[in-house]
N, C-alpha and C positions, 0 to 999 in steps of 0.2 A: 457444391459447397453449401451448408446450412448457414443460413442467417441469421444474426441475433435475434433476441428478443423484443425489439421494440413494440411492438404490438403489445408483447404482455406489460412493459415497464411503463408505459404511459400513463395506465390509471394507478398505477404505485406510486409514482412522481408525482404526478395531479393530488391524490391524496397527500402525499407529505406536504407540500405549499400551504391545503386549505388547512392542515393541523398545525404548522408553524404560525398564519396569522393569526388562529384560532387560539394559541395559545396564548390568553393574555391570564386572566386572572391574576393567583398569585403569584404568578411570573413576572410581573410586572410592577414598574415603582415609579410612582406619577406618567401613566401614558407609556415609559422606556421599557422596552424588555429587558430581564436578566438575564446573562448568558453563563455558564462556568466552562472551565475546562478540567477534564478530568482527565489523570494519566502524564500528562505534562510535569508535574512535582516530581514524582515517581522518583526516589534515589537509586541510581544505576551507575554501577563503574565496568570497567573494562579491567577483565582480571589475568586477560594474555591475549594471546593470535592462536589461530592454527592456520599453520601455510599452507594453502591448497595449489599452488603453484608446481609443484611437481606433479599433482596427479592433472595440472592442466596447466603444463609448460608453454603453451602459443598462447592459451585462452583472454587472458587478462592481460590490458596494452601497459605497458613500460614507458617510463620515460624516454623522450623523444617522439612517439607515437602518435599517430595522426588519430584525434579525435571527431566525430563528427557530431557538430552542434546543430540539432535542430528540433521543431517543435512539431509529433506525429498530435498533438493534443488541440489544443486551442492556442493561439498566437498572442507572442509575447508581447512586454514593450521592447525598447529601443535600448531602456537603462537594465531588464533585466537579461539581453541579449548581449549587452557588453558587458556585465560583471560576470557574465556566465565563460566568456571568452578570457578575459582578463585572467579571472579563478584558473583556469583549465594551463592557462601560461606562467602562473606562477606554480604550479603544481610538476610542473615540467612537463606539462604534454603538446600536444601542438593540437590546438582546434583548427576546425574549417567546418565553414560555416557552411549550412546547406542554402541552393538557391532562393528555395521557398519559407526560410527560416523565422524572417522576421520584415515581414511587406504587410501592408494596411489591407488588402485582400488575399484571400486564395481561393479555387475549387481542390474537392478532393482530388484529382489530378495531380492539382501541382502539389499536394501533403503527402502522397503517393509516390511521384516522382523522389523528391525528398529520401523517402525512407526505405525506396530501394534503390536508391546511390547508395545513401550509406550503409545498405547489406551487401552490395555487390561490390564496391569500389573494395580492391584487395588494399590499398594503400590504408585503407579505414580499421583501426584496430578495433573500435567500441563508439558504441553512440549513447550521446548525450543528449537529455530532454532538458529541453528550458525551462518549460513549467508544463501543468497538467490542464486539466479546464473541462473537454470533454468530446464526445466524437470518436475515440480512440477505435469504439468496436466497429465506426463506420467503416475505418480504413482499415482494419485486419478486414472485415468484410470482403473486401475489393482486395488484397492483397494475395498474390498465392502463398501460403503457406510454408511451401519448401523452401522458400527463400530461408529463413532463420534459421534452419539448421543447416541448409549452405553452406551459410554465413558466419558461423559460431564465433559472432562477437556480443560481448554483454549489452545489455541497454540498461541504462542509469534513467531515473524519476522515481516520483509515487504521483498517489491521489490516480488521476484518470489513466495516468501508466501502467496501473495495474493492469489492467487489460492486456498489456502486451506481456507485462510479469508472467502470465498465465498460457499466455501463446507460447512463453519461452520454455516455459516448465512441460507442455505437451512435447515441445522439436525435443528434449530431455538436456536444456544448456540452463544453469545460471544463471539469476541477472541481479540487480542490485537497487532495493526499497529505501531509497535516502531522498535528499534535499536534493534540489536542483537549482535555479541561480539563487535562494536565499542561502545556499549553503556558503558563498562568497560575499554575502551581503549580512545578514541577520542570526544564523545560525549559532551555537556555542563552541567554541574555539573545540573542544574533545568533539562535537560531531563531524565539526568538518573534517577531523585527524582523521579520524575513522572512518570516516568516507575515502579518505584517501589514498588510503593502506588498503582499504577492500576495493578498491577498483585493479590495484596490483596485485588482490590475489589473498591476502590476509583478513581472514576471519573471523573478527572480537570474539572471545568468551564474555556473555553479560552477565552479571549477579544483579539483581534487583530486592528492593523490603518487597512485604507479602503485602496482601491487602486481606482483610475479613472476608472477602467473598473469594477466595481461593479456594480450589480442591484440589488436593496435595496426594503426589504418584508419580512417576514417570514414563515421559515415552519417546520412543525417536520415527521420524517420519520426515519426509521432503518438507521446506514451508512453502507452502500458499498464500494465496490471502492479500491483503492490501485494503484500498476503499471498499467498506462495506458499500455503498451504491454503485460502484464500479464491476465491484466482483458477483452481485448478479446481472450482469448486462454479459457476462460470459456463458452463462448458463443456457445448456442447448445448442452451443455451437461448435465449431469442430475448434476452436480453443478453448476448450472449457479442463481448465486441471484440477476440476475438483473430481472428475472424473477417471483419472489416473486408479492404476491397478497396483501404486503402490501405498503404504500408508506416509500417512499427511499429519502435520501440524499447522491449524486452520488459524491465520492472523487474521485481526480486523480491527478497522479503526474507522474515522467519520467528523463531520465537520459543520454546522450547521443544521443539527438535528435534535429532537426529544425522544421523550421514551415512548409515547406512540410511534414512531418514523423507524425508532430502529427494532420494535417489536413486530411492523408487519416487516421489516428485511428480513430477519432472523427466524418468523415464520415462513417465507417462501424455501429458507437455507433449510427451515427443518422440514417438510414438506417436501422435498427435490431432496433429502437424504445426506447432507451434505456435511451435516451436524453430529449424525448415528455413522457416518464412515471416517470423520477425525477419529486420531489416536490422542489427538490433545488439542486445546485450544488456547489460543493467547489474544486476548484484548487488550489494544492500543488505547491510544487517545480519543477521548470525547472532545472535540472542540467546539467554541462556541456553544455549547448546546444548554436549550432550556429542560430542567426537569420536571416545573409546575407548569403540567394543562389539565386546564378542565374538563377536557373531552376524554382521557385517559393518565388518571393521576395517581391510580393502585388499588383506587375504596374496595372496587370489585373484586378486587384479586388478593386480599386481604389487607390492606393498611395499604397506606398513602410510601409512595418508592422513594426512598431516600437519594435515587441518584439514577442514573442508566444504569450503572454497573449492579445496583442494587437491582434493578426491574432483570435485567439478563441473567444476573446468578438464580431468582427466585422462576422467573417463568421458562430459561431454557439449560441451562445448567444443573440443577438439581436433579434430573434424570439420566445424565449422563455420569458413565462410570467410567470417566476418563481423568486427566491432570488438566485443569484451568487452569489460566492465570489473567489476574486483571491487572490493566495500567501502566503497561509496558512502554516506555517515554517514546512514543514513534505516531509519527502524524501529522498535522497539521497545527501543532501547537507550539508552545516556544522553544522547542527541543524534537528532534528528529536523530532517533538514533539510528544509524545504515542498519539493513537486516540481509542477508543473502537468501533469494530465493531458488525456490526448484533446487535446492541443494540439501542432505538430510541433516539434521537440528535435532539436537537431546535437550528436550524440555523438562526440568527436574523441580516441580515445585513441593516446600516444604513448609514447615510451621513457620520459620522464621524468613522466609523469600523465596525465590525462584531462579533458576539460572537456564541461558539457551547458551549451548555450545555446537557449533559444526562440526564436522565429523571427518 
């Protein structure tokens, strides 16, 4: 089995730390950093369902169905292990909690144990992540592989989940880019609906406003994609879906970042090719992130970048003769809308917005 990347990912991480503290300048107002969020306002409705349920009658668990709750990521608290269980029972489904779910330690062992109970346990319709954090590619690492398409049940998270998103989209199964215990806690009433409808099976059509750095076309392709820092730690290993011999619609989103941090990600992505074999691309949420650093602020690359979205349309988007879209409300920001991946998506952006429908 091929190993992650960490050997390559350490001086990229090392890098992004010393450009976030680096970044004070005019990022900064008496000593405090500025942060924005971009993509979070974003106005998006839901404009129907498409029911995937017949073409995958067993796939997606029903009410009454045994859920399994646990954390393949980094470990939760205590309050967001119980609203994640609560959520799951007012929802109708029936959680059970994994052993290793929510304890003050664990080794990968026991995060492993965990996550092949709930691929093999038949009683288990779908698993649930409690939250994301990081490690995820340790344990696909150490995992065999055959398990998930074994197992062909979805797994629910984002952020470091993606990781497994991408393991799912190789076994060729579905899974599902939403909230996890904020979605029972903090979320907006339409995301959790919709999370909840897509875990049985149903599809949003989303319509979104356009943003000025859109390139307008259409295309249809599996989705991909998830935490930009996430989705290169899959890169080079035997779950890598960007890899896939079918065409892709490349999501991406981030949390904690500027427009240096995400100009060398998006340099590795275009470099490893991953950029020139999308059919289309969608950009999520910027969270938290600071735009003014002194270290990389635009001057070079002709004027000062008005935003990430601005530095990404101008240095990697412009060469592409594909369909963009920027700002798609899904992330780690005050709005998380569910996205279905490894499944095909009609990306149709135009002058006045953009729409993603399943297929």
């Amino acid at each position: 089995m091929k190993k992650g990347t960490l050997g390559f990912l350490v001086p990229v991480i090392f890098l992004s730390c010393a450009t976030l503290t680096a970044c004070g300048g005019s990022g900064q107002t008496g000593g405090q950093v500025v942060t924005v969020d971009e993509g979070s306002d974003t106005k998006c409705e839901v404009t129907g369902y498409t029911d995937l349920s017949s073409e995958y009658s067993s796939y997606f668990p029903q009410k009454g169905d045994k859920v399994a709750v646990i954390s393949p990521s980094a470990l939760p608290t205590e309050a967001q292990k119980d609203a994640t269980v609560k959520g799951l029972t007012e929802w109708g489904f029936v959680p059970v909690e994994g052993r290793y779910a929510c304890v003050k330690e664990r080794t990968l062992e026991d995060t492993l144990e965990d996550l092949e109970w709930a691929l093999t346990d038949p009683e288990i319709k779908a698993v649930y992540c409690i939250r994301g954090g990081h490690a995820s590619s340790e344990v696909l690492d150490a995992m065999p592989q055959n398990l998930i398409a074994e197992a062909k049940k979805p797994i629910i998270g984002y952020s470091d989940i993606s990781t497994y998103h991408s393991a799912w989209t190789v076994a060729g199964l579905p899974s599902i880019h939403s909230s996890m215990a904020s979605a029972f806690t903090d979320m907006p009433e339409d995301c959790a609906e919709i999370e909840k409808r897509l875990m049985g099976g149903e599809a949003p059509v989303y319509k979104c406003e356009g943003s000025e750095y859109d390139k307008q076309g259409t295309a249809e392709g599996i989705l991909i994609g998830g935490n930009l820092s996430t989705v290169l730690t899959v890169l080079d290993t035997d779950y890598n879906s960007t890899e896939t011999d079918k065409p892709y619609i490349l999501f991406l989103e981030d949390v904690d970042v500027n427009t240096e941090y995400v100009h060398r990600c998006m340099t590795v992505l275009k470099h490893k090719g991953v950029l020139d074999r999308a059919a289309g691309i969608v950009f999520g949420e910027w969270t938290d992130s600071t735009t003014d650093c002194d270290t990389y602020n635009g001057n070079s690359r002709g004027g000062l970048f008005k935003s990430i979205n601005d530095m990404v349309s101008r240095q990697f988007a412009s060469d592409l003769d594909i369909p963009v879209a920027f700002g798609f409300p899904a992330g780690h920001g005050a709005t998380n809308y569910p996205l279905l991946m490894g499944e095909e998506v009609k990306l149709d952006v135009r002058g006045d917005g953009y729409t993603l429908e399943w297929k």
